[in-house]
Structure formats: C-alpha cells, structure tokens
Biopython code that builds the backbone (N, CA, C, O; Angstrom):
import numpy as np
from Bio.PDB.StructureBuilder import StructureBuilder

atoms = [
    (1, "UNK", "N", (5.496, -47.482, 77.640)),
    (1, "UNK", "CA", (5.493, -48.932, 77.700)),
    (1, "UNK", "C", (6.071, -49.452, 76.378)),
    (1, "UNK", "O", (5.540, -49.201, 75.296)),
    (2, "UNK", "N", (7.310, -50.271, 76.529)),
    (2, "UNK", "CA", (7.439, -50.678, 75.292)),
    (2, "UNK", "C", (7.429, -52.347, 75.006)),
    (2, "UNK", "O", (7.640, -53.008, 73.989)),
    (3, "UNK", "N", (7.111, -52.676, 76.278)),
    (3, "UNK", "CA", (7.460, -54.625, 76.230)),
    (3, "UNK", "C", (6.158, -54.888, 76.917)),
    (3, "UNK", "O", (5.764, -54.125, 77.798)),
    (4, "UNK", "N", (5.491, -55.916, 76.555)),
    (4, "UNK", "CA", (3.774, -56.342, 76.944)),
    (4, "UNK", "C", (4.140, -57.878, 76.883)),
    (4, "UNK", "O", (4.578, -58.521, 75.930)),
    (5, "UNK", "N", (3.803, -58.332, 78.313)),
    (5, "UNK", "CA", (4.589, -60.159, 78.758)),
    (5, "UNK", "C", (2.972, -60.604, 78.862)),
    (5, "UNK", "O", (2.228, -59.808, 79.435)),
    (6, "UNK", "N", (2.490, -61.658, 78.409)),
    (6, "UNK", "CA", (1.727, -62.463, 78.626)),
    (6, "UNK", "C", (1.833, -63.889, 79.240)),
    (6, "UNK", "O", (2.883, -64.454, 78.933)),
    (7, "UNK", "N", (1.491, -64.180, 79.564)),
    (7, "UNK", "CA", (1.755, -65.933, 80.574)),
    (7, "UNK", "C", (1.054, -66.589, 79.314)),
    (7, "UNK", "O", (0.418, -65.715, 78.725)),
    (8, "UNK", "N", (0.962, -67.660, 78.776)),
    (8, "UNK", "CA", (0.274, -68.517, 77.967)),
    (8, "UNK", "C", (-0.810, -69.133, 78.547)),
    (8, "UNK", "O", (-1.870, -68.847, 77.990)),
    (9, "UNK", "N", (-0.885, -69.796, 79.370)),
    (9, "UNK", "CA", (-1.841, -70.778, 79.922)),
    (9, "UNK", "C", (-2.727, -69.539, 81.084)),
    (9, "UNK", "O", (-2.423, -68.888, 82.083)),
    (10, "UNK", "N", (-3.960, -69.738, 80.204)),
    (10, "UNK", "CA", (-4.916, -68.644, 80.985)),
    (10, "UNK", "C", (-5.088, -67.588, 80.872)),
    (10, "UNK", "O", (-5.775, -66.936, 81.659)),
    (11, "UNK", "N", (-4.508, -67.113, 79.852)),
    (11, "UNK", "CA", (-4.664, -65.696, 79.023)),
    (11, "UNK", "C", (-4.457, -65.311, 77.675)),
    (11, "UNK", "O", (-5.094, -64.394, 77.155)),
    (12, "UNK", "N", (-3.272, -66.220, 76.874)),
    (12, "UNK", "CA", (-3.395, -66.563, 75.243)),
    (12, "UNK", "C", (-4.296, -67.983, 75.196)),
    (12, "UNK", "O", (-4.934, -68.050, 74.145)),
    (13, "UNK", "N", (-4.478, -69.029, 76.008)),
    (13, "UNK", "CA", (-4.757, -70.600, 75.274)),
    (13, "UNK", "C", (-4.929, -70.860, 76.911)),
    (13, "UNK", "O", (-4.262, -70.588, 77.910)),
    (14, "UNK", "N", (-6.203, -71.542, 76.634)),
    (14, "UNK", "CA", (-6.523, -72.127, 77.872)),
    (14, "UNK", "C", (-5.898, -73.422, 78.573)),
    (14, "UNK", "O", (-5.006, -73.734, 77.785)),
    (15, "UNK", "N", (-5.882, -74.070, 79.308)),
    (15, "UNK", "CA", (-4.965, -74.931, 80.459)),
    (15, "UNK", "C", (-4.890, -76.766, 79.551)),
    (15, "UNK", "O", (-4.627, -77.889, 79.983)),
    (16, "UNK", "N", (-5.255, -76.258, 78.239)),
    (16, "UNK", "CA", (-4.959, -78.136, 78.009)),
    (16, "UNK", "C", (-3.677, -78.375, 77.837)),
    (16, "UNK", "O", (-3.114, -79.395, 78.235)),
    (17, "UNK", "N", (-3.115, -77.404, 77.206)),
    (17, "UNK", "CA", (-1.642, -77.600, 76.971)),
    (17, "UNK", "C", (-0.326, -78.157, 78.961)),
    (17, "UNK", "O", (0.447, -79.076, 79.234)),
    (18, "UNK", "N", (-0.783, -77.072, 79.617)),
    (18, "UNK", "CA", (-0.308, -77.297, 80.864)),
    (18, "UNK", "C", (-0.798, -78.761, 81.237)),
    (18, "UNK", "O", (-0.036, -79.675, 81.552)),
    (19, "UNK", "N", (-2.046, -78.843, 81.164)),
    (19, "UNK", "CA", (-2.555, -80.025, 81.781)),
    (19, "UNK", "C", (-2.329, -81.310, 81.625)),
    (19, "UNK", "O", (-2.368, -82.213, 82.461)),
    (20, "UNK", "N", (-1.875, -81.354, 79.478)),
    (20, "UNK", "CA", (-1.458, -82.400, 79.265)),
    (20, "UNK", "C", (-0.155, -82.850, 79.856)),
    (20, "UNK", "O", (0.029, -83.986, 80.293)),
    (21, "UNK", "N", (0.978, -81.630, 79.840)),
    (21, "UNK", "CA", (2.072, -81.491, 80.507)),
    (21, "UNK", "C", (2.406, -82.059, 81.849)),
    (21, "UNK", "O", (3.247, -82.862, 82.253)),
    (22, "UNK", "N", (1.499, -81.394, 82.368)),
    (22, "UNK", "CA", (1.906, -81.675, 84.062)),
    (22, "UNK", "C", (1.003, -82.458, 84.477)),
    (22, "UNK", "O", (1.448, -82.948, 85.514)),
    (23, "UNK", "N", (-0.522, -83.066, 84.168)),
    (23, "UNK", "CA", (-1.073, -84.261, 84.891)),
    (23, "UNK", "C", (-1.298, -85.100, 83.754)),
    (23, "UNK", "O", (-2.263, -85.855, 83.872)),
    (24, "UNK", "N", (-0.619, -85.165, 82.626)),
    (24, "UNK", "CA", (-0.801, -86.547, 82.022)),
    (24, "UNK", "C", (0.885, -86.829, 81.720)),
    (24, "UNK", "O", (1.599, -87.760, 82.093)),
    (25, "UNK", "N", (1.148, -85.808, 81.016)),
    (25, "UNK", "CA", (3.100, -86.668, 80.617)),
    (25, "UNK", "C", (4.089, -87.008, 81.808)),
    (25, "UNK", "O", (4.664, -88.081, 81.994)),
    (26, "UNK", "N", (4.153, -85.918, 82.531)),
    (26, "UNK", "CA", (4.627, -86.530, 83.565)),
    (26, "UNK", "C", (4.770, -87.708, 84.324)),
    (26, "UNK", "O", (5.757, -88.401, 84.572)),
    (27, "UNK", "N", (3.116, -87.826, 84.765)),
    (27, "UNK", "CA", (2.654, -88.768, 86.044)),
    (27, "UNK", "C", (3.124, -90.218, 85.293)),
    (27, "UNK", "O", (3.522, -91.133, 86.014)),
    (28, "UNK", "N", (3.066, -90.386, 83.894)),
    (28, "UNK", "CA", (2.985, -91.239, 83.159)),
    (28, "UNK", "C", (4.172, -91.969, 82.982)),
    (28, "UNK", "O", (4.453, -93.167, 83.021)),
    (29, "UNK", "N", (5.303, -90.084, 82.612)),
    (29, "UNK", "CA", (6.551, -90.924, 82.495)),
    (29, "UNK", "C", (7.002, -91.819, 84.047)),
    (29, "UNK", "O", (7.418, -92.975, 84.125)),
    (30, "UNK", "N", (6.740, -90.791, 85.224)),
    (30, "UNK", "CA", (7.145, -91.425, 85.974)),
    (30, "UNK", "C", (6.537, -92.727, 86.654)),
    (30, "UNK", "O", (7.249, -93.397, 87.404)),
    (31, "UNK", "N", (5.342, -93.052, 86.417)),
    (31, "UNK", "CA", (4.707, -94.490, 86.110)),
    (31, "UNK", "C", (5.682, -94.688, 85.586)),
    (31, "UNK", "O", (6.629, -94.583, 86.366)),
    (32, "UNK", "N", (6.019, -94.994, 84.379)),
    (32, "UNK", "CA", (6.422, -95.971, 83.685)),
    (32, "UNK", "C", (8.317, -96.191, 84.200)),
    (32, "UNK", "O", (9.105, -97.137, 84.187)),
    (33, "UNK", "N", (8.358, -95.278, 84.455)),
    (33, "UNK", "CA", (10.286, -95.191, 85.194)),
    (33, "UNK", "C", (9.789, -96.024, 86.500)),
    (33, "UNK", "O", (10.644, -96.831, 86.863)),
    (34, "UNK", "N", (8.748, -96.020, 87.197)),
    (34, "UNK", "CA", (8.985, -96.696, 88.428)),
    (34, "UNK", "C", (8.308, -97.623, 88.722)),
    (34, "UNK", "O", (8.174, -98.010, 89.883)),
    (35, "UNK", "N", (7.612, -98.283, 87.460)),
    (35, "UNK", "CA", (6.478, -99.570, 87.213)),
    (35, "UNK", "C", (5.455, -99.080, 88.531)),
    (35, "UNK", "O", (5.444, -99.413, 89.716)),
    (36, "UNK", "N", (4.720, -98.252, 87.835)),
    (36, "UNK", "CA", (3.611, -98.007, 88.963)),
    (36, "UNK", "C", (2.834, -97.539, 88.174)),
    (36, "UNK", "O", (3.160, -97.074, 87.082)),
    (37, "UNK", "N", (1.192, -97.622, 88.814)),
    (37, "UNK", "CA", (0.236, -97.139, 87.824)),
    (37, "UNK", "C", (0.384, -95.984, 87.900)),
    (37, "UNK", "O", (1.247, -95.367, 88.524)),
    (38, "UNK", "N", (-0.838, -95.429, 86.975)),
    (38, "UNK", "CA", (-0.833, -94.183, 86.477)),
    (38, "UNK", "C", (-1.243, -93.109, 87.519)),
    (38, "UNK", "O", (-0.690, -92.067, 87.868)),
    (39, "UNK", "N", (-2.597, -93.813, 87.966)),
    (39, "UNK", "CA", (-3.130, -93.699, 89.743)),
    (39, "UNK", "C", (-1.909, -93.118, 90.212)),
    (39, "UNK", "O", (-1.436, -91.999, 90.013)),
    (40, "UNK", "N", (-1.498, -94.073, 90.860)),
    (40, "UNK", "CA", (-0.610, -94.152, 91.899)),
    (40, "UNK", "C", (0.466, -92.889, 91.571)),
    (40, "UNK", "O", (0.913, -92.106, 92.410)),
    (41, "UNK", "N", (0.750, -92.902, 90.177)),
    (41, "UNK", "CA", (2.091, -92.200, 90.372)),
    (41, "UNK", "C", (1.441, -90.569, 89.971)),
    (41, "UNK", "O", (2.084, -89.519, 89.997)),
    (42, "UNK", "N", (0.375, -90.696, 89.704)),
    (42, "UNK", "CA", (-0.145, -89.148, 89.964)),
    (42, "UNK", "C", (-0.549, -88.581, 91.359)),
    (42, "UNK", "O", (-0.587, -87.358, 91.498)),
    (43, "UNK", "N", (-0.784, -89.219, 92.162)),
    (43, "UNK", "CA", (-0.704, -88.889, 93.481)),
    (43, "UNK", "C", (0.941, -88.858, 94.270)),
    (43, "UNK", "O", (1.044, -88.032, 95.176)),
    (44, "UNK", "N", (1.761, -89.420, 94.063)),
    (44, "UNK", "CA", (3.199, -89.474, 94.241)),
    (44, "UNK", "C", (3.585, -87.696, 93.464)),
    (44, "UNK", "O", (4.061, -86.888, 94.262)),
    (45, "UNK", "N", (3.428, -87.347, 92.417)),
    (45, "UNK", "CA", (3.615, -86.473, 91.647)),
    (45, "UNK", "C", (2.713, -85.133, 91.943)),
    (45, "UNK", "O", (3.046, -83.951, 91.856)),
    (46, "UNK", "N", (1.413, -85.738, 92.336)),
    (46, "UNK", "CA", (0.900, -84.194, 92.743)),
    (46, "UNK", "C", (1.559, -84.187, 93.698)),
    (46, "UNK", "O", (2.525, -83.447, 93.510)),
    (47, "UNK", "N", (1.565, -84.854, 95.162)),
    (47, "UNK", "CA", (2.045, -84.513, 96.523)),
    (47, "UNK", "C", (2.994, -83.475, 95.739)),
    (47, "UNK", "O", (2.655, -82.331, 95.437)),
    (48, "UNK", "N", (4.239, -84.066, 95.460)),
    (48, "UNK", "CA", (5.772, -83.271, 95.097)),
    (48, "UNK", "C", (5.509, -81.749, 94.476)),
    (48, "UNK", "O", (6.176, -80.721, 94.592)),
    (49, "UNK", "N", (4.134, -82.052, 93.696)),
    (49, "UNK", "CA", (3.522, -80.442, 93.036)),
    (49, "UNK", "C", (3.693, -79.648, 94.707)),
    (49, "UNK", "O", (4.576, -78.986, 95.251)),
    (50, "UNK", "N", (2.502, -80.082, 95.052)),
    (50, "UNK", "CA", (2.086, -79.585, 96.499)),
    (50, "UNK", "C", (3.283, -78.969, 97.252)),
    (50, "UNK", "O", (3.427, -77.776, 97.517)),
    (51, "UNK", "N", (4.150, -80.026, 97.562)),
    (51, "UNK", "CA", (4.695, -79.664, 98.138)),
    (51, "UNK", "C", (5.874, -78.507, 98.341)),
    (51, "UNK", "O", (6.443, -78.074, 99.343)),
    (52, "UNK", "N", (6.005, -78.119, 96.476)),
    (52, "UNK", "CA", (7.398, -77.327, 96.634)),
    (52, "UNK", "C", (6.244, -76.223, 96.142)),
    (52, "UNK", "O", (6.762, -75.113, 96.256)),
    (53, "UNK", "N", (5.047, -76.117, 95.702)),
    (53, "UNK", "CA", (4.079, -74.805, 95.717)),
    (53, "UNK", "C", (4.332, -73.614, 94.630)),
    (53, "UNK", "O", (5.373, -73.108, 94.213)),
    (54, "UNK", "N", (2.926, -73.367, 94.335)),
    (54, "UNK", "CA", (3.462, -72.775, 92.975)),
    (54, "UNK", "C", (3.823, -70.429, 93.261)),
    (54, "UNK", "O", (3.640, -69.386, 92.633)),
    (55, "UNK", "N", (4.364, -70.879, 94.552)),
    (55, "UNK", "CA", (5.080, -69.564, 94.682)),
    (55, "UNK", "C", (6.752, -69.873, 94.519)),
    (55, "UNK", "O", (7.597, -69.003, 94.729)),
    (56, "UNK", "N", (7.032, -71.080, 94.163)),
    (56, "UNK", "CA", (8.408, -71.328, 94.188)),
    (56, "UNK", "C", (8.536, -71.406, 92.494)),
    (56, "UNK", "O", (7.927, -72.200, 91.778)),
    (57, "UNK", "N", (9.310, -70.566, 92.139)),
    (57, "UNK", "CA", (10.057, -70.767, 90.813)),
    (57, "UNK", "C", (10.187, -72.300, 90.412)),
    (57, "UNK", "O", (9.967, -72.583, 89.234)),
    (58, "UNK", "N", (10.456, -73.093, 91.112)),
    (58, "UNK", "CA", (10.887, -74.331, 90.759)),
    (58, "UNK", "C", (9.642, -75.191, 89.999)),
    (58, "UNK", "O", (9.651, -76.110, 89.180)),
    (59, "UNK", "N", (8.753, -74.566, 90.561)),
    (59, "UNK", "CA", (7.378, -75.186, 90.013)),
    (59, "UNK", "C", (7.157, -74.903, 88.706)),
    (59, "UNK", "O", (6.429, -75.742, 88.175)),
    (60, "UNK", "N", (7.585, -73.869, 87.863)),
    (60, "UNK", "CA", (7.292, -73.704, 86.588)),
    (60, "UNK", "C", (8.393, -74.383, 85.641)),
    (60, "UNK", "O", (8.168, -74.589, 84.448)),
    (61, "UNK", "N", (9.580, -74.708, 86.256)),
    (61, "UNK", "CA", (10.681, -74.781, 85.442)),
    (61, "UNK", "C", (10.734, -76.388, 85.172)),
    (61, "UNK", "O", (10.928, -77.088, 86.165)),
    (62, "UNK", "N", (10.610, -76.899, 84.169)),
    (62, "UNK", "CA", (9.967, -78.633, 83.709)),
    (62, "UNK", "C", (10.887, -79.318, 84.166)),
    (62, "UNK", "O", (10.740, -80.255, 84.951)),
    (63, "UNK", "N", (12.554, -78.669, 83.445)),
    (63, "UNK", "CA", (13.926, -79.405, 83.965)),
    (63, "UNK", "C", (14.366, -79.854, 85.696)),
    (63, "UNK", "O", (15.300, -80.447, 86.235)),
    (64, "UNK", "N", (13.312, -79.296, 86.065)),
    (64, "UNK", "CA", (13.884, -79.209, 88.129)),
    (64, "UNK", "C", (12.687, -81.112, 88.236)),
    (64, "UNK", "O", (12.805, -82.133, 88.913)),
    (65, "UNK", "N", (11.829, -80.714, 87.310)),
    (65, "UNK", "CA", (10.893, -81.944, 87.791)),
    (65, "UNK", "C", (11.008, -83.583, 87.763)),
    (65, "UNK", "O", (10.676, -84.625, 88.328)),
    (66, "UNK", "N", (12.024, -82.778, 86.233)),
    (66, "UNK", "CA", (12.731, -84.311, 85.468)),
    (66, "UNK", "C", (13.632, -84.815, 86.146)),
    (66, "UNK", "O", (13.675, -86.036, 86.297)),
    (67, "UNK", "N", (14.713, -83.832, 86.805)),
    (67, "UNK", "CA", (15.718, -84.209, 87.296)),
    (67, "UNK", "C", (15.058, -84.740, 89.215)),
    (67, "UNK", "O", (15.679, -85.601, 89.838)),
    (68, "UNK", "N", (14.171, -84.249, 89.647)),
    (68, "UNK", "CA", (13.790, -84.765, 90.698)),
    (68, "UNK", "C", (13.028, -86.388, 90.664)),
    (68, "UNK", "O", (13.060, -87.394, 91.373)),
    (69, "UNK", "N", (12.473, -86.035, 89.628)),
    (69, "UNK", "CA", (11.660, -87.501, 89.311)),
    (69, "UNK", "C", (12.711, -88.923, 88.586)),
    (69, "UNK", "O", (12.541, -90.142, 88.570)),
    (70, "UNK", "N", (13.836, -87.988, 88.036)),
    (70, "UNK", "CA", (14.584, -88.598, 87.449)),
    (70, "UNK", "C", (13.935, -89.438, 86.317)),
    (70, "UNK", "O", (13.858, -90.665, 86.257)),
    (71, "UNK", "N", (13.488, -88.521, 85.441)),
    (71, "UNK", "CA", (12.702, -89.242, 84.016)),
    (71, "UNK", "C", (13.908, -89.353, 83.008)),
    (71, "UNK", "O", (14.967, -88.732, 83.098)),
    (72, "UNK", "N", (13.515, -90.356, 81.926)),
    (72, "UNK", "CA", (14.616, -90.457, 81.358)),
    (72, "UNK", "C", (14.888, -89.228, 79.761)),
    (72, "UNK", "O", (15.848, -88.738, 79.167)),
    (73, "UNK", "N", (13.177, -89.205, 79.647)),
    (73, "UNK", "CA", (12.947, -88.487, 78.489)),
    (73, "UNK", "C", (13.660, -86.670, 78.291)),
    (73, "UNK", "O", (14.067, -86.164, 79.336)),
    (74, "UNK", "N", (13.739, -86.028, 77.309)),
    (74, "UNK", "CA", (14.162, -84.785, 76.919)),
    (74, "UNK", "C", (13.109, -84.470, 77.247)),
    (74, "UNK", "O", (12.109, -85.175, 77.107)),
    (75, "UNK", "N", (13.140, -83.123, 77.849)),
    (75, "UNK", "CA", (12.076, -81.687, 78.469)),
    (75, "UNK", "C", (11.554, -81.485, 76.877)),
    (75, "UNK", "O", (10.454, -81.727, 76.380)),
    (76, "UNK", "N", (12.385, -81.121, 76.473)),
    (76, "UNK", "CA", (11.734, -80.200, 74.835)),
    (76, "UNK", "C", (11.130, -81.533, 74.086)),
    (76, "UNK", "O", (10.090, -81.340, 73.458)),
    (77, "UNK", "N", (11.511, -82.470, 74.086)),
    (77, "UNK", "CA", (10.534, -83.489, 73.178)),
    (77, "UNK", "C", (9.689, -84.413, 73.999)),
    (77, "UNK", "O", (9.664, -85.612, 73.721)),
    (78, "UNK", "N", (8.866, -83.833, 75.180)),
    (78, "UNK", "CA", (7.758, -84.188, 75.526)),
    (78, "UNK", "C", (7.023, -82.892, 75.522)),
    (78, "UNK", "O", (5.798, -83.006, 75.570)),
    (79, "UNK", "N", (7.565, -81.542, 75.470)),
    (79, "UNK", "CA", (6.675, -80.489, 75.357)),
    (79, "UNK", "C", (5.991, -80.538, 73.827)),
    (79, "UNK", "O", (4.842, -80.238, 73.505)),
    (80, "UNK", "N", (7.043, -80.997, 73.035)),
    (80, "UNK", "CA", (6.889, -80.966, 71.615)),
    (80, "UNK", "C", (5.391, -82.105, 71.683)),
    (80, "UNK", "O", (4.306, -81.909, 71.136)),
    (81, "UNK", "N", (5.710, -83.012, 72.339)),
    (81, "UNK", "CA", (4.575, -84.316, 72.014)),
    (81, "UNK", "C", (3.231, -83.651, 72.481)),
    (81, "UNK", "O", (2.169, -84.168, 72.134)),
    (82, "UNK", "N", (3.245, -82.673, 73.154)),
    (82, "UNK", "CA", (1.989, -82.318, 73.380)),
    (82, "UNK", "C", (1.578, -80.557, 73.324)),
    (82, "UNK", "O", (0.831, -79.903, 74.052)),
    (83, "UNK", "N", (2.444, -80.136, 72.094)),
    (83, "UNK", "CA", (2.152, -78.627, 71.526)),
    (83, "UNK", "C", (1.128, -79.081, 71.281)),
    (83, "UNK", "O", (0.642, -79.063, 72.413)),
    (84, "UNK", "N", (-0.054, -79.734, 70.301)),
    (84, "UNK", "CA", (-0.880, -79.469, 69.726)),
    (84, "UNK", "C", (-2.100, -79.120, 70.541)),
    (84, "UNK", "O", (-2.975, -78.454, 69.987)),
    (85, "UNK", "N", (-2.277, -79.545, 71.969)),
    (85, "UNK", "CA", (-3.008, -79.883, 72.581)),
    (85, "UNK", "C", (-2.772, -78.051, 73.535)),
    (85, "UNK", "O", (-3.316, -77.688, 74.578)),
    (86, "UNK", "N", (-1.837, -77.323, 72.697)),
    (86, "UNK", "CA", (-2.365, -75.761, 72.885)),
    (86, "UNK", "C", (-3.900, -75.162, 72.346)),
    (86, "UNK", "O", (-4.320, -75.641, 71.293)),
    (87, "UNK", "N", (-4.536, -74.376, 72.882)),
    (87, "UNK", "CA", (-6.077, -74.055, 72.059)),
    (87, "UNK", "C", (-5.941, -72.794, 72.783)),
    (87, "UNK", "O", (-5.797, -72.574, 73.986)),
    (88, "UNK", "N", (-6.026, -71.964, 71.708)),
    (88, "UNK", "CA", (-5.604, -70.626, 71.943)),
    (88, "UNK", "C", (-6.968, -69.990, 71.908)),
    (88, "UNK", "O", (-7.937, -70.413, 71.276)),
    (89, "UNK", "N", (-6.920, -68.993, 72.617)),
    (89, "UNK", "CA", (-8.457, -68.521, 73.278)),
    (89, "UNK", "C", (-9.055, -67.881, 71.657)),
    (89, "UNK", "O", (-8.300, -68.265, 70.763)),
    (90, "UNK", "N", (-9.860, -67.281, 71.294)),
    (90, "UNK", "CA", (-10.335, -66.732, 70.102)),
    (90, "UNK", "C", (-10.013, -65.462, 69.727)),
    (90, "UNK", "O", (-9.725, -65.365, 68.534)),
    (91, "UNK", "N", (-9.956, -64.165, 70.553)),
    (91, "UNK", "CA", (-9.149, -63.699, 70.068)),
    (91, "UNK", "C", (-7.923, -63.027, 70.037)),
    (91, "UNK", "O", (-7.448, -61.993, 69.567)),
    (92, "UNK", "N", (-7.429, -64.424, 71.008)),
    (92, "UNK", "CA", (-5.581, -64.261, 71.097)),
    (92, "UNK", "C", (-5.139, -63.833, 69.902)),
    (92, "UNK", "O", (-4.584, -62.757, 70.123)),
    (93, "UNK", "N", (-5.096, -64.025, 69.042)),
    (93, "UNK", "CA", (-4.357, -64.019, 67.344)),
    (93, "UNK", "C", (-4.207, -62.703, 66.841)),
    (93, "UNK", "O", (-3.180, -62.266, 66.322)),
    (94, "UNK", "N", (-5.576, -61.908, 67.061)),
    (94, "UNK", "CA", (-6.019, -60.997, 66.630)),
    (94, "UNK", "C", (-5.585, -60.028, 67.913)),
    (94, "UNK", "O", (-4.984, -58.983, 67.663)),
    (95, "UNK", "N", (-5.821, -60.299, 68.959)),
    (95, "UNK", "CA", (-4.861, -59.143, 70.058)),
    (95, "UNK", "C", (-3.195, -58.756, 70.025)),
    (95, "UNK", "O", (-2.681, -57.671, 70.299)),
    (96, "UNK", "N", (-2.515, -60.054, 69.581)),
    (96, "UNK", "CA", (-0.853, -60.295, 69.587)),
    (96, "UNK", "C", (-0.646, -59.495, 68.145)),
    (96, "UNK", "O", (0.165, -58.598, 67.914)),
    (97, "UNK", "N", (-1.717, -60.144, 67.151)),
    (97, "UNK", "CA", (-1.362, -59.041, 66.010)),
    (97, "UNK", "C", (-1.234, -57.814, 66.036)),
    (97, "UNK", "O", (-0.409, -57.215, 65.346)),
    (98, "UNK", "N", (-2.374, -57.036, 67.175)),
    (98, "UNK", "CA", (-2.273, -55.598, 67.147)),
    (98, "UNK", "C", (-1.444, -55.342, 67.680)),
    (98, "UNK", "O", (-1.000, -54.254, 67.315)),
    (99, "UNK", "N", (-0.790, -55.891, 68.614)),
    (99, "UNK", "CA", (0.337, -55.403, 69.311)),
    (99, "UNK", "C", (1.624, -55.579, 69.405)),
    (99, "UNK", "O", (2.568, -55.107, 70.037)),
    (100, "UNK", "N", (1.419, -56.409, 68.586)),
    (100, "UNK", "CA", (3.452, -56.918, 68.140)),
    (100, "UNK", "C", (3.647, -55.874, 67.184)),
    (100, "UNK", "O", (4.868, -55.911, 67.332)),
    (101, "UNK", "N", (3.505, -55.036, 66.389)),
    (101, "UNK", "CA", (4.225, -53.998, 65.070)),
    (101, "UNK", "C", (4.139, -52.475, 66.745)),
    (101, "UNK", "O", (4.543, -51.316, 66.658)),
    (102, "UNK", "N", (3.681, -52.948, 67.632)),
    (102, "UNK", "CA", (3.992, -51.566, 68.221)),
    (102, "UNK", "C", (4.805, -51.967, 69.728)),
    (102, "UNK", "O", (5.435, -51.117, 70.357)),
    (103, "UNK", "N", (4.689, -53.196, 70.110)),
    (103, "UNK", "CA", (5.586, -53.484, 71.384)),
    (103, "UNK", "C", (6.221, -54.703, 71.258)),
    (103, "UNK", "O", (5.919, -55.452, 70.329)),
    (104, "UNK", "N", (6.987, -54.973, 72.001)),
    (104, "UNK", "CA", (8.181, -55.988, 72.031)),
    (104, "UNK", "C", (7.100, -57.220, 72.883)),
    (104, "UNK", "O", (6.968, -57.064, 74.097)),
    (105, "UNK", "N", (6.558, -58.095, 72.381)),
    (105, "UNK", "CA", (5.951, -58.739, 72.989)),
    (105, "UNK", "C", (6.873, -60.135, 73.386)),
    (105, "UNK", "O", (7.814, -60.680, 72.809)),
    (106, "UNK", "N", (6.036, -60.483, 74.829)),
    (106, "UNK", "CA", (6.876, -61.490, 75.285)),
    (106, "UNK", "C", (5.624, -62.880, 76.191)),
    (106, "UNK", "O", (5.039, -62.720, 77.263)),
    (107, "UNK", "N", (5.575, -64.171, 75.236)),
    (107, "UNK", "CA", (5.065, -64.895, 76.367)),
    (107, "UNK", "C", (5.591, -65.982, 77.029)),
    (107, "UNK", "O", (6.446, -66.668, 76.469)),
    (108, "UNK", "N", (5.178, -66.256, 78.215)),
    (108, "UNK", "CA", (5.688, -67.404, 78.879)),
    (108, "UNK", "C", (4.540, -68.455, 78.961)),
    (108, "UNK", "O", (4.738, -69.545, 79.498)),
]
sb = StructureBuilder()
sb.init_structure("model")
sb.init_model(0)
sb.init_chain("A")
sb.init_seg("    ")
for serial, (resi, resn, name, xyz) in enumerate(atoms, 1):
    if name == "N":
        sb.init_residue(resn, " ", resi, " ")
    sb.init_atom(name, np.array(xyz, "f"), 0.0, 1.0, " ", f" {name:<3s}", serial, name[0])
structure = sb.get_structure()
C-alpha cells in the first residue's frame, strides 16, 4: 500500500464544514439571486440535492451546483468564507502525522 485517501467530512472533521457549505451558503446565495427567503430557497435547493442523489458524481462537485443555480459568486471564495467552520475530529492530526512520512496521503 502506498497511497491512503481519506474523505474529509466524517472521518478527518466532522460535517460543519459541508453543512455550512451546502445548507447555509448555498440556499442563501440562491435566496438572494432569486429574492426569495431563505426557507423557501432551501427547500427549492434541497429538492435539486434530492433529486440528482448523492450516487451521482455531480453531487459532490460545487461548480455543477453554481452553474445550475446560476449563482453569481466564485466556488473557491465561498469555500474559503467558510474553511473555518472545519473542526477536525481529535485525533485526526496525530493519525495524518503518522502516516504522511510513510504514504502518499490523499483527502477529499
């Protein structure tokens, strides 16, 4: 074994980071692109979750969401607006340490 892939959300740092992502920045931007509440346009936005399902690639990839929702904002500087709101499990730090000087580590 020389490459060890971790997913981020749910195994390095638990789901605030995703969550802020996908049920608060989103629903919000697209509120605000389509003068609708916040309500409202999180139910408009989950359906569309729902509907394309998270066995479809498309569901992870942020750029397919923007361009469907047609938001106006950059992908990377709304991820950026809500890095902090990563919380990395306790001892993520200390596991990646042991294992990055011996495998090619990779997370998503």
């Amino acid at each position: 074994m020389k490459v060890i892939s971790f997913d981020l959300d749910g195994t390095i740092a638990d789901s605030s980071f995703a969550d802020a992502f996908w049920e608060e920045e989103v629903p919000a931007l697209y509120a605000r692109k389509n003068q609708l509440s916040i309500d409202e346009a999180w139910r408009i936005v989950k359906r569309s979750y729902e509907d394309v399902g998270s066995e479809d690639i498309r569901w992870y990839q942020p750029e397919y969401w923007f361009n469907l929702f047609d938001l106006d904002e950059d992908v990377t500087e709304v991820l950026r607006r809500v890095k902090d709101r990563v919380n990395l499990f306790p001892d993520a730090l200390e596991v990646i340490e042991a294992l990055y000087q011996k495998y090619d580590l990779i997370i998503v």
